[in-house]
N, CA, C and O atoms as a GROMACS GRO file, in nm:
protein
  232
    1UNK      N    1   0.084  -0.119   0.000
    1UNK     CA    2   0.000   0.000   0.000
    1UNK      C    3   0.089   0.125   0.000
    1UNK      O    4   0.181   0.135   0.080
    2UNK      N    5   0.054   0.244  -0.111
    2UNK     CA    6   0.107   0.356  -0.076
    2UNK      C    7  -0.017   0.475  -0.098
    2UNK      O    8  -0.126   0.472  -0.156
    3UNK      N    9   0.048   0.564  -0.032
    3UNK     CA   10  -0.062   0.659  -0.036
    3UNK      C   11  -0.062   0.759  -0.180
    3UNK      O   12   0.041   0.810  -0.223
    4UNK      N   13  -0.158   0.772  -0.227
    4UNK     CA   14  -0.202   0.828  -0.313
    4UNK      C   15  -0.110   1.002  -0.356
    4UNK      O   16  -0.177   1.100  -0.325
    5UNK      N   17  -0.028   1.020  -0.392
    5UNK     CA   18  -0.002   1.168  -0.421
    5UNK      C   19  -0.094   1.301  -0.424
    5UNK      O   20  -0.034   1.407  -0.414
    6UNK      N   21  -0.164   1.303  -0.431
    6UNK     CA   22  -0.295   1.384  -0.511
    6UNK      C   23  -0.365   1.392  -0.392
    6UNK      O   24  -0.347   1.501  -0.340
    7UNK      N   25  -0.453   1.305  -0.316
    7UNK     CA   26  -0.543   1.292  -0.203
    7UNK      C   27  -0.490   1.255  -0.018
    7UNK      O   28  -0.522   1.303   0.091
    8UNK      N   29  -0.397   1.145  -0.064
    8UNK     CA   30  -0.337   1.079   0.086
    8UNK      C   31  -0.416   0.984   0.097
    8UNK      O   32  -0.441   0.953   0.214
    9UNK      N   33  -0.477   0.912   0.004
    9UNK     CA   34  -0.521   0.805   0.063
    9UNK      C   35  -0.487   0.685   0.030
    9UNK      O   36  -0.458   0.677  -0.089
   10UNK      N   37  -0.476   0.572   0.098
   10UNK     CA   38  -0.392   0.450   0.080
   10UNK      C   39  -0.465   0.377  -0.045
   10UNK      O   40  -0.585   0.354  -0.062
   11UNK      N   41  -0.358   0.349  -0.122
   11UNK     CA   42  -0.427   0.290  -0.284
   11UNK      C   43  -0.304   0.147  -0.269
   11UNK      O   44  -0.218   0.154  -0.181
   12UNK      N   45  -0.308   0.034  -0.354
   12UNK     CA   46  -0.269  -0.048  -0.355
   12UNK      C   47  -0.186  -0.022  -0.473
   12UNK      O   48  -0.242   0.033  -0.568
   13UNK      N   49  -0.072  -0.049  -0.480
   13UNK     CA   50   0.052  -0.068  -0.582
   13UNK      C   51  -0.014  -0.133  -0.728
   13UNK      O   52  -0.065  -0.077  -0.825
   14UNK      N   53   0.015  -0.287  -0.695
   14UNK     CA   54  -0.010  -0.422  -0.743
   14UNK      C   55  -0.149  -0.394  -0.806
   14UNK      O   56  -0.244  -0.364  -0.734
   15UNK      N   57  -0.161  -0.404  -0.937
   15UNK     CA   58  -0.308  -0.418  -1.023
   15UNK      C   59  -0.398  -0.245  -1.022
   15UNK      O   60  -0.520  -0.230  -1.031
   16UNK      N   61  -0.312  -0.152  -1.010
   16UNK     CA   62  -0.391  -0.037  -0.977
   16UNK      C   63  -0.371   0.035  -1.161
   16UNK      O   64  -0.254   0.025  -1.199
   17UNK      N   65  -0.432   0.075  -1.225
   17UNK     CA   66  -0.414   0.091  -1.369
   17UNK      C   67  -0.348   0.259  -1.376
   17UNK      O   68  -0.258   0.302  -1.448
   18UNK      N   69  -0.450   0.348  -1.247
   18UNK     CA   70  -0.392   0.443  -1.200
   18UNK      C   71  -0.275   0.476  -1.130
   18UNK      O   72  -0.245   0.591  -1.096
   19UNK      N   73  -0.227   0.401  -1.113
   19UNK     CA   74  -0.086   0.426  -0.988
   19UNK      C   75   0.002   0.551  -1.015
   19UNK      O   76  -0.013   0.603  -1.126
   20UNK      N   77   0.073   0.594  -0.948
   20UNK     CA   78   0.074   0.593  -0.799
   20UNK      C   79  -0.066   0.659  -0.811
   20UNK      O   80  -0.077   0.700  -0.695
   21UNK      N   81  -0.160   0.690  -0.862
   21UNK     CA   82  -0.263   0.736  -0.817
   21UNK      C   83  -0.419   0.679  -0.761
   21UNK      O   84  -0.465   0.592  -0.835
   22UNK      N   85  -0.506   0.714  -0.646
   22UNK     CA   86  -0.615   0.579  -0.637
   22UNK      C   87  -0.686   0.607  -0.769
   22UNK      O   88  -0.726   0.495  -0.802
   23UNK      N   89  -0.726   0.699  -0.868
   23UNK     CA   90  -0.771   0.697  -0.911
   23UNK      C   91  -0.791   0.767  -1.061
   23UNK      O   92  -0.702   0.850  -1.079
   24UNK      N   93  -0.884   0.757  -1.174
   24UNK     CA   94  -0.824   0.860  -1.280
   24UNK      C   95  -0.876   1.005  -1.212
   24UNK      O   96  -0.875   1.097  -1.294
   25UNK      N   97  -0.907   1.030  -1.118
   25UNK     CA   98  -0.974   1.180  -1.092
   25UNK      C   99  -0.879   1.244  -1.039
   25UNK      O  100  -0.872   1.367  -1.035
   26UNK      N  101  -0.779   1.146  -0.982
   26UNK     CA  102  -0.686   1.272  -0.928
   26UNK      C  103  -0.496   1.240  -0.978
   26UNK      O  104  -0.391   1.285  -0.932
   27UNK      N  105  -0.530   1.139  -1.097
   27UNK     CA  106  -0.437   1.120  -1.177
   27UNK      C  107  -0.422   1.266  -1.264
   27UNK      O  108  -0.326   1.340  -1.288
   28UNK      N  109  -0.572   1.270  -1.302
   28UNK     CA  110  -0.577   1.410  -1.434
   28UNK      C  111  -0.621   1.551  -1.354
   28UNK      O  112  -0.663   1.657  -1.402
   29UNK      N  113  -0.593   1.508  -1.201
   29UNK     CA  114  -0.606   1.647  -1.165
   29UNK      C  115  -0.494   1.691  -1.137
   29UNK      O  116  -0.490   1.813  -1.121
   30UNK      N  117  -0.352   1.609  -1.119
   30UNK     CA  118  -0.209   1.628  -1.117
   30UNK      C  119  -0.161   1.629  -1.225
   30UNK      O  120  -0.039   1.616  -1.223
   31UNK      N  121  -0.228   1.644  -1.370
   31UNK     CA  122  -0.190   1.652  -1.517
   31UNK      C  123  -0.195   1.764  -1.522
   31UNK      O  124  -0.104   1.835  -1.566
   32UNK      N  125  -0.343   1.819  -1.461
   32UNK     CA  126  -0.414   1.970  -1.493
   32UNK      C  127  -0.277   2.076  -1.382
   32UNK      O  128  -0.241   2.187  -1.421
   33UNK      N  129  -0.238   2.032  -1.290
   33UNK     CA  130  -0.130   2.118  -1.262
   33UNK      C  131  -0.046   2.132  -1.289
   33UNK      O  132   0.012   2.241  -1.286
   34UNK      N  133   0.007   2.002  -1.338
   34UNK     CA  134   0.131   2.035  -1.425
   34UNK      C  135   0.100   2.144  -1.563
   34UNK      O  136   0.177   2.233  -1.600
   35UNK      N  137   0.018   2.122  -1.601
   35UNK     CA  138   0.021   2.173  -1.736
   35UNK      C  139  -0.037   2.310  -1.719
   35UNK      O  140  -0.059   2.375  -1.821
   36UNK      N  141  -0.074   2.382  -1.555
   36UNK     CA  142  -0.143   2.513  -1.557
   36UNK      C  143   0.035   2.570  -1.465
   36UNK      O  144   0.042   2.676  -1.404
   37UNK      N  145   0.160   2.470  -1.478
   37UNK     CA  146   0.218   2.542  -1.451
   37UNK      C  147   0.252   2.592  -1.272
   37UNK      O  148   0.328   2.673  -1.220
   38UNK      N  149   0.132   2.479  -1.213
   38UNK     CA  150   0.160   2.489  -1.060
   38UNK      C  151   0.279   2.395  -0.981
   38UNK      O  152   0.322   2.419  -0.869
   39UNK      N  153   0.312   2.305  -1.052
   39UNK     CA  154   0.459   2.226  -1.027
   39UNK      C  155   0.551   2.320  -1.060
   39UNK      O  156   0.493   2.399  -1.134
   40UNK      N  157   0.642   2.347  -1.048
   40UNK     CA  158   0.801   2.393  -1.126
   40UNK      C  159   0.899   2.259  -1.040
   40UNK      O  160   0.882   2.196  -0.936
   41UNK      N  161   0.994   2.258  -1.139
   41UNK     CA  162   1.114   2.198  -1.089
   41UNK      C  163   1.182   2.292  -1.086
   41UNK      O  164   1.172   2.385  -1.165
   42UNK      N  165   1.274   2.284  -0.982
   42UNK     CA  166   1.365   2.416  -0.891
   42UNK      C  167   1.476   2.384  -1.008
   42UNK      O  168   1.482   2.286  -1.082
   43UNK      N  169   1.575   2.517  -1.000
   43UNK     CA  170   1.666   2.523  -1.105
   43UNK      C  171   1.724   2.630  -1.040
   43UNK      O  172   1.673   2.693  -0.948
   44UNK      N  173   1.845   2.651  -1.099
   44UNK     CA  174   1.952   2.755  -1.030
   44UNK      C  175   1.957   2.900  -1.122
   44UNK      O  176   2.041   2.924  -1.208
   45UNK      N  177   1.849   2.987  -1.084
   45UNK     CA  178   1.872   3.089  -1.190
   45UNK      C  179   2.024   3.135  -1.248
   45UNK      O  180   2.072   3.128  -1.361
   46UNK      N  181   2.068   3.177  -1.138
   46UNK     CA  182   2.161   3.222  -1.183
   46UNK      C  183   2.309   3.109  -1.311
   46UNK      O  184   2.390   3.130  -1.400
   47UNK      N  185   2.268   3.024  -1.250
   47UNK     CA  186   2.363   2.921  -1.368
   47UNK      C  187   2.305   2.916  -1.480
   47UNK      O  188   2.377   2.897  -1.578
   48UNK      N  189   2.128   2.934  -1.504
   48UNK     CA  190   2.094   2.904  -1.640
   48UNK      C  191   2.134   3.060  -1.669
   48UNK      O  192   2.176   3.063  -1.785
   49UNK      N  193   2.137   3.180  -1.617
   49UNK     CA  194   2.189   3.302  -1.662
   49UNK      C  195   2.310   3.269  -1.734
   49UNK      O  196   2.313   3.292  -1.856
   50UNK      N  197   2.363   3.242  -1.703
   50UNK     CA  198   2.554   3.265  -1.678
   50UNK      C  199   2.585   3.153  -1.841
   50UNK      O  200   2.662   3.186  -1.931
   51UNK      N  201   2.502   3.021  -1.839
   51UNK     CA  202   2.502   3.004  -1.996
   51UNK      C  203   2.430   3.028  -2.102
   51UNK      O  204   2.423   2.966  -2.208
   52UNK      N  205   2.365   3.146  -2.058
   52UNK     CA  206   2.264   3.176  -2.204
   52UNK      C  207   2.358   3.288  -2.276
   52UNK      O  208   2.364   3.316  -2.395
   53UNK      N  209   2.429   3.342  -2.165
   53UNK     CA  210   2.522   3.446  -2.148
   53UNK      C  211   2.587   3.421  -2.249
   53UNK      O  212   2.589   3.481  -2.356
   54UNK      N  213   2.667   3.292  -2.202
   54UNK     CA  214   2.787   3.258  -2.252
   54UNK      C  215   2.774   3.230  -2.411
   54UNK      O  216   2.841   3.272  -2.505
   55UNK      N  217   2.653   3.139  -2.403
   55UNK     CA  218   2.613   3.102  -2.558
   55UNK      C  219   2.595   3.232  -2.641
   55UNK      O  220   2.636   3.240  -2.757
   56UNK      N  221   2.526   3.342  -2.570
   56UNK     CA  222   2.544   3.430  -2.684
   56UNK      C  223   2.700   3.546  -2.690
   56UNK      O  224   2.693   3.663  -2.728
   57UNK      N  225   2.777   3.506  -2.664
   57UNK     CA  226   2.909   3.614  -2.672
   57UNK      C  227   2.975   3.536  -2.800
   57UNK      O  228   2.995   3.416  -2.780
   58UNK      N  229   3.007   3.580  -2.912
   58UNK     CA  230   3.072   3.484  -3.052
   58UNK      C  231   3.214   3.557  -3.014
   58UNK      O  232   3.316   3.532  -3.080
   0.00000   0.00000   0.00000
């Protein structure tokens, strides 16, 4: 058993079509955030600065 991402509630691994999610309702409600942009993956501004930089100096 693990708990569900989306809700917290305990869903079963083994035979779940949704996994990690219990269900499709809150499978495609963690789609709908990704895609409105409420996830970010953390990143180091300043390093992606420093090579956009670099890429543009010829």
């Amino acid at each position: 058993m693990i708990k569900c991402p989306q809700c917290r509630k305990p869903v079963a691994w083994e035979g779940n079509l949704n996994r990690p999610f219990c269900s499709e309702r809150c499978r495609l409600l963690d789609l709908g955030n990704w895609a409105s942009e409420n996830y970010r993956i953390a990143s180091d501004e300043r390093a992606n600065q420093e090579e956009s930089d670099s890429e543009n100096t010829f």
